[in-house]
C-alpha positions as CSV (number, residue, x, y, z in Angstrom):
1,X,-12.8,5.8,-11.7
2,X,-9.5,7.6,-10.3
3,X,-6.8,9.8,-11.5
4,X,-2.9,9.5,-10.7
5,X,-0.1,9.7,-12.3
6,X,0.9,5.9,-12.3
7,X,3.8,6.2,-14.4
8,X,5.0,9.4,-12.8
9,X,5.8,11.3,-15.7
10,X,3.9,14.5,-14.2
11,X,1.2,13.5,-16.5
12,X,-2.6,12.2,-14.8
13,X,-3.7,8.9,-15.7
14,X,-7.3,7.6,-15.4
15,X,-8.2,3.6,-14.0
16,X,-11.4,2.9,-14.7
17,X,-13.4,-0.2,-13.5
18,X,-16.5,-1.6,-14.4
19,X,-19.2,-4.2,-13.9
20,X,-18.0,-7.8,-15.9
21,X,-14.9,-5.8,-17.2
22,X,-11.1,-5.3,-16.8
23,X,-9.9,-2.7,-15.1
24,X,-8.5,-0.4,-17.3
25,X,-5.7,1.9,-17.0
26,X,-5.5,4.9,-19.6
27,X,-2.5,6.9,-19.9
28,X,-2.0,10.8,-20.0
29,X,0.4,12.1,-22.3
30,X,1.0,15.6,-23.2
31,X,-2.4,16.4,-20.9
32,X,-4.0,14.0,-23.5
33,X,-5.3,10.6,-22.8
34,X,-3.8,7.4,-25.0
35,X,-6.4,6.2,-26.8
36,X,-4.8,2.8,-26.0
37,X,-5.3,1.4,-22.2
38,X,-3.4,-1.5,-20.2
39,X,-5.3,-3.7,-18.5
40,X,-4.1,-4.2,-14.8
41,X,-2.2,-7.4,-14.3
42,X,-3.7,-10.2,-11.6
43,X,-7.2,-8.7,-12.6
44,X,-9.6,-10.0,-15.6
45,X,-12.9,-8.9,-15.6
46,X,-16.2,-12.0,-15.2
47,X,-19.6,-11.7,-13.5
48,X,-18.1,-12.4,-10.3
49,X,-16.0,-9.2,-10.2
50,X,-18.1,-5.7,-9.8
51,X,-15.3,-3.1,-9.2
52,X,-17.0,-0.9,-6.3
53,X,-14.3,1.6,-5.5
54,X,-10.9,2.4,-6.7
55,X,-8.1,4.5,-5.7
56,X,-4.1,5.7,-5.5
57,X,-1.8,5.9,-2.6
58,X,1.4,4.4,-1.5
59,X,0.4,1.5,-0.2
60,X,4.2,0.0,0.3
61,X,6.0,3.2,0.7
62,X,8.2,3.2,-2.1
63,X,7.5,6.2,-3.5
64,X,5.0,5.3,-6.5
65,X,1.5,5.1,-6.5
66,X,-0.4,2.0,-6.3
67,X,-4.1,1.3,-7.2
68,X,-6.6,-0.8,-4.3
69,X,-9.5,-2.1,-5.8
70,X,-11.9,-3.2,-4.0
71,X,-15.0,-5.5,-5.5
72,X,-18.0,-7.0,-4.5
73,X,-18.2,-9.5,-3.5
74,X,-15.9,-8.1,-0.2
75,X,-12.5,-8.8,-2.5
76,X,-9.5,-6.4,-2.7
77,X,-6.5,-6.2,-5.2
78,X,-3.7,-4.1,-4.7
79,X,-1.5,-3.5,-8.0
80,X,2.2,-2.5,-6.4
């Protein structure tokens, strides 16, 4: 689980990953979160995939956020 603002609209967003799941991305609106969620493109959840950590940073220096995953086992995504 980690908070950002992915779609930089000032509001905080929450990524959640779990074991044999997608990872999910809720947005904040208003302080609220949507009770819809996105799931994070080049990821779909199997057996295979156990999310162990996630987190935001700028990871090409354009400004935005970016989410690293990283699974087990030893796998990493990075959504730009």
């Amino acid at each position: 689980m980690a908070w950002g603002d992915a779609d930089a609209d000032g509001d905080l967003d929450l990524v959640l990953g779990c074991e044999g799941e997608a990872i999910l991305l809720y947005l904040g609106e208003g302080g609220v979160l949507s009770n819809t969620f996105l799931t994070i493109a080049g990821y779909s959840g199997n057996v295979d995939n156990v999310v162990s950590d996630l987190a935001w940073g700028d990871a090409d220096n354009d400004g935005d956020l970016d989410l690293v995953a990283t699974m087990a086992p030893a796998r990493t995504a990075i959504q730009a």
